[in-house]
N, C-alpha and C positions, 0 to 999 in steps of 0.2 A: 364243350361249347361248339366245337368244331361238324357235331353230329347233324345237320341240317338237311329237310328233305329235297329240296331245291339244291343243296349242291352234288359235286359228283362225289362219289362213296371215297373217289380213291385219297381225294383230299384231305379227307378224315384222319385226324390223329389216331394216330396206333394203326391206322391202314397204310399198309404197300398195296400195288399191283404191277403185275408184269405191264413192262412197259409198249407191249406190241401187241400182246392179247388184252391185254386191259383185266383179266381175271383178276380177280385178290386173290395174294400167294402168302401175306403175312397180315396177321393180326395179332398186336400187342396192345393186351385188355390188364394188363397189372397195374395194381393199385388203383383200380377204378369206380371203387365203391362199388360194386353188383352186387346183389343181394337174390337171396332164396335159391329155388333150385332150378334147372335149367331144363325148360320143356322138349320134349322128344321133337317136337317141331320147330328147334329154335332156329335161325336161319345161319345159325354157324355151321351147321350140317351138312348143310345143301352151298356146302365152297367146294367143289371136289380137286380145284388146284391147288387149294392152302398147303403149303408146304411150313409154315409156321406158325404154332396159336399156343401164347401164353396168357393164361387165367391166372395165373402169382395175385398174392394179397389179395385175393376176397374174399366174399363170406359167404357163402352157398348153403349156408343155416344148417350143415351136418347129413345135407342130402347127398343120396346116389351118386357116384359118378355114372356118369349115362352110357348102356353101352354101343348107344352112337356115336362114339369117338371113333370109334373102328372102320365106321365111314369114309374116316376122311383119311384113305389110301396112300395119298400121295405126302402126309406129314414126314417131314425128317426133323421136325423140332416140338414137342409136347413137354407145356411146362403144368400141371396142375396145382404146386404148393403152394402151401399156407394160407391155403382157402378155404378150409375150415368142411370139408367133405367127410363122409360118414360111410361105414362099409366095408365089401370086398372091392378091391380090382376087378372089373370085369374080364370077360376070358378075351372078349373084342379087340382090347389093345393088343393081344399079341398077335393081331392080323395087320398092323402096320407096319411090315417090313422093309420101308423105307426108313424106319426113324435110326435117326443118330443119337438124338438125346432125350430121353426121357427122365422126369421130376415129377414124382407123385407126391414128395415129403408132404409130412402133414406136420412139420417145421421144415421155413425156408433153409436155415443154418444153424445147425446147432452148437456153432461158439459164441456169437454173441449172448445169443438166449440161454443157456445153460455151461455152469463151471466143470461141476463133477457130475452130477446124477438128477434123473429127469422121471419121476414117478407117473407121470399117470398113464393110463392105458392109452396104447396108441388106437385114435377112430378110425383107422385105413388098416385093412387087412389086406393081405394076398393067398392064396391058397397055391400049396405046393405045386397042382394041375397046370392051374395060370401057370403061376413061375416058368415049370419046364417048359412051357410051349412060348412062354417070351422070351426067351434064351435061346429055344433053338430057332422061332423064326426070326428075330432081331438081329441076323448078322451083320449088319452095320454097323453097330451100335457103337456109339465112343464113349458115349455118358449118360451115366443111372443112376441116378438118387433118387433111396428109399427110405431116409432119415424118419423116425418117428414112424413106422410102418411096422404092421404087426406081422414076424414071419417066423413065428412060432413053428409052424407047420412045414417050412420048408428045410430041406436035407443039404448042410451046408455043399457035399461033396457037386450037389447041380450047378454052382458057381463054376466049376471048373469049364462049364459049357458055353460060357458068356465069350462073347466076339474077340479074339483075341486082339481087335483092331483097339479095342477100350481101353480110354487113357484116363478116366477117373468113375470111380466106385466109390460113391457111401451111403452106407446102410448103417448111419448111427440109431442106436435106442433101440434096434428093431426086435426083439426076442430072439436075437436067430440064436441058436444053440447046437452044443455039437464040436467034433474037431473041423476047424477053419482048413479048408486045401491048403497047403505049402504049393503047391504050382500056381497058385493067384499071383505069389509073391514075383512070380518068375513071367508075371504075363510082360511081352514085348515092348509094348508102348504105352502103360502103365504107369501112369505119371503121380494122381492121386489115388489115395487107398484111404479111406476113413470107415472104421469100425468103433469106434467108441459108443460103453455103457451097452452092449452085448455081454451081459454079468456072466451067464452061464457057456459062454463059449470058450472053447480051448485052441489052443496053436503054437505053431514052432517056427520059429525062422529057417531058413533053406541055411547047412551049413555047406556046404560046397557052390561051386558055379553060379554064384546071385551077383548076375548081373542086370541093373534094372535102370530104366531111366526115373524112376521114382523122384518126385521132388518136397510130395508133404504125405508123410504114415503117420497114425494115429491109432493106434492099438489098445488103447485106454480103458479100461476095467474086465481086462481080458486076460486069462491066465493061459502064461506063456511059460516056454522052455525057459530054465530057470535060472541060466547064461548067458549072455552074450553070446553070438560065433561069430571069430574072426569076420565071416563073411561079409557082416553089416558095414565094414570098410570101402567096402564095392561100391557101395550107393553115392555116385561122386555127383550129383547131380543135387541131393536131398537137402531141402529150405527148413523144413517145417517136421520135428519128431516128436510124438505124444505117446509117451510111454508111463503113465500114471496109473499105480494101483494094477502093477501085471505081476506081483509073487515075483519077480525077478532079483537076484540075487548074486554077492556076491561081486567081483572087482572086474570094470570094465578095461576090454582088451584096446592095447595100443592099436590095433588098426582104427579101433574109433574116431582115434587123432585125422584121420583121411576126407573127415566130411567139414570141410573148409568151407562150404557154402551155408551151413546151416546158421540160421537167424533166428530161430525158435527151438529151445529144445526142453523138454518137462520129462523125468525121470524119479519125479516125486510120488509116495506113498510106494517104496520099493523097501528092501534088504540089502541095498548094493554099500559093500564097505570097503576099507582102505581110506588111502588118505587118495586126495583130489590129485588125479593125474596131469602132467602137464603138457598133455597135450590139448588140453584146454585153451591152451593159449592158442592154439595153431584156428579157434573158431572168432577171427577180428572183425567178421562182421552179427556174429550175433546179439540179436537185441534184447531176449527172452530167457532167460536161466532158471529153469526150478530143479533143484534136486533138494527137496525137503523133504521128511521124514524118511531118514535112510541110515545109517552109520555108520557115513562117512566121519571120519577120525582126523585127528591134528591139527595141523594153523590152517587158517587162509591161508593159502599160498600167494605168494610174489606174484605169478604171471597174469594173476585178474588182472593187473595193470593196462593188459593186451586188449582187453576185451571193453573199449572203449564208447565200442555202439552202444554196449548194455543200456537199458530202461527200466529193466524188472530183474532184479539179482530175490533168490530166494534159497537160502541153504538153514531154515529152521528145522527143528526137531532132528538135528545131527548130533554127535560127538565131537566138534571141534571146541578148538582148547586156544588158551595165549590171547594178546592182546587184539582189537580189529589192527589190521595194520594203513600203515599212513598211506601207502601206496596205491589205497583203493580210491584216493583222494581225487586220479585222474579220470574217472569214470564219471562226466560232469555230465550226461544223458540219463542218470540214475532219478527216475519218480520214485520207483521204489523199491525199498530196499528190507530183506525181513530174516536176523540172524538171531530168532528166539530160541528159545528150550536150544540152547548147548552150555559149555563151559567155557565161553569167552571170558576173561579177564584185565583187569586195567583198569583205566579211565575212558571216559566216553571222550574221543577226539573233537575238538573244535572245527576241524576242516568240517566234518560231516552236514553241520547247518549251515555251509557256506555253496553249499552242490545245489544251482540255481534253479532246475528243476522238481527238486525232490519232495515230491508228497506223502511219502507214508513210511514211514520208519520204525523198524518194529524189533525193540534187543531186551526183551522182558525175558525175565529165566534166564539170567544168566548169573554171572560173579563180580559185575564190574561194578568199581570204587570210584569215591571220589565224588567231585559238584558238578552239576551240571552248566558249561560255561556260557557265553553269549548264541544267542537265538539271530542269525543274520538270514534264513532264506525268510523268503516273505508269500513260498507257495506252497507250504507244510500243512497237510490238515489234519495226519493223523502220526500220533507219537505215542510209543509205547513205551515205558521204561520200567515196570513194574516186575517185580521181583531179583530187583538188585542190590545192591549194599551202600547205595548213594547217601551224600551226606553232603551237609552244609546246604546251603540257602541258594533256593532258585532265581536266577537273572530277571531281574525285571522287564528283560527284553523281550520273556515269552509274552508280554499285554500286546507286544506288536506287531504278534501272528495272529494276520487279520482274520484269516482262511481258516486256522486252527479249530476243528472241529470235534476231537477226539482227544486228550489226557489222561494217561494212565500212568500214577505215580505210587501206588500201594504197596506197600509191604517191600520198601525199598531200603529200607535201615535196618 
């Protein structure tokens, strides 16, 4: 509304300008409805001071990127995702050797929009040529995401050539194939790493000297070294660990215990067994738990009690055994909560529909006995209890979950 010809340009929403030269240095065009593709004469071209220009969320109807991009030398910030563009990368972008950050994903982020696996073919390619000559003129560079970008064609070993100044990397879904470098792991100022749904790629963690200021890895459908190494203790910095569906196997090592910061952590669809270590406890602020599908063995342990922040606890399709225990009771941050396919036993605890938050509840497949008691949260929507040995007559207090969306009671006698 702001776009009028009568006023000055600078005024314009999504427009900066230097405030002495009066040039425009930034244009911020996300989420602005534009549509089709964008003509070789369009007058975004002809800004030779932009040093900013994000196109995020549009729709460019599966056209070119153009490679007049290259034009505009003086960029250090080029956002193009999720705007729906079509193609190779041109060779053009890697003659802007000012940028710091470049974003061609052809998905903005791929955690909201995708859990585990993302099928279709990505419409952005890069060819290997590109690649090498963006890596080596781009020495600036801090930040590159190629999410949803097809790089089939490129040789993982040319990452090792990326600006050692880069502080986050991801190229989720992108085909890349091959052994992943172990010196990535070791880059200086390397803060995020996201690889996930790289099916065919392989890699290893650095077992000696990994020190990194790392704070969110995601390795996720990627077949790794088939261990832990001590090493992974080092990472004292690390928020956010996505380890799902990497063959990894096998009992994790007590230096694990050393990532106190960690708020997120998913170790599900692995091999990893033993009973639950306690240095679990030593993570009080994370919020996020999955080690499901794995064979981890024995009780719930006591020290969940620690782990207070939890919102999402998930340890299905394990080997644990014995009653839930009462102690899990203090975990009142729990939405959700999901301890199916094991050998738990008992009765189903009454505290558990008293945990004010909890939406989704899920203890199907397991051994446990007895009636189901009184129904007190009132933000439940989803409840599993199916394939247990329950018995006697259900509370008529389930008629006053409002929210309740989902019952599963079969084959529980």
């Amino acid at each position: 509304m702001s776009w009028k010809e009568d006023n000055d340009c600078c005024s314009w929403d999504g427009v900066t300008c230097d405030k002495v030269t009066g040039h425009v240095i930034d244009l911020d065009l996300s989420c602005s409805w534009l549509y089709g593709n964008i003509p070789s004469n369009s007058s975004v071209f002809f800004l030779p001071q932009l040093q900013k220009l994000n196109l995020a969320f549009n729709n460019f109807d599966y056209s070119q990127i153009s490679s007049n991009f290259g034009q505009l030398i003086s960029l250090t910030h080029l956002n193009l995702s999720a705007s729906n563009f079509n193609g190779s990368i041109p060779s053009e972008i890697s003659h802007l050797s000012n940028l710091v950050s470049l974003d061609i994903s052809s998905v903005f982020d791929v955690y909201p929009i995708i859990y585990h696996y993302y099928y279709e073919n990505p419409p952005v390619s890069i060819e290997r040529l590109v690649f090498e000559r963006l890596v080596q003129n781009l020495t600036l560079l801090k930040t590159l995401a190629l999410n949803h970008v097809d790089m089939s064609t490129i040789i993982p070993n040319s990452l090792m050539n990326l600006s050692s100044s880069l502080t986050s990397l991801s190229i989720c879904y992108s085909i890349l194939q091959g052994n992943f470098p172990t010196q990535i792991f070791r880059l200086p100022n390397l803060q995020i790493l996201r690889l996930r749904g790289n099916f065919n790629l392989t890699g290893s963690f650095p077992k000696v000297n990994w020190s990194s200021p790392l704070k969110s890895l995601d390795v996720t459908d990627i077949s790794f070294s088939k261990q832990f190494p001590n090493s992974i203790g080092n990472l004292l910095s690390l928020r956010e660990l996505y380890l799902e569906n990497c063959t990894m196997m096998g009992s994790i090592p007590t230096s694990f215990g050393n990532l106190t910061q960690l708020t997120y952590l998913s170790l599900g669809y692995n091999k990893f067994s033993g009973e639950m270590s306690s240095f679990l406890s030593n993570f009080v602020q994370l919020r996020f738990l999955d080690m499901s599908f794995n064979s981890f063995s024995g009780q719930i342990p006591f020290f969940f009690s620690n782990l207070t922040q939890l919102s999402h606890l998930d340890l299905s399709s394990n080997q644990l055994i014995g009653p839930i225990p009462s102690h899990v009771n203090v975990l009142q941050n729990l939405v959700v909560i999901s301890l199916n396919n094991n050998s738990l036993n008992g009765t189903i605890p009454s505290w558990l529909f008293t945990l004010p938050l909890l939406e989704s509840v899920d203890l199907s497949e397991n051994q446990l006995t007895g009636h189901i008691d009184q129904f007190r949260s009132k933000s439940l929507n989803y409840l599993y209890l199916d394939g247990n040995a329950l018995t006697g007559s259900i509370s008529t207090s389930i008629f006053e979950q409002v929210n309740l969306t989902f019952l599963a009671l079969s084959q529980t006698i």
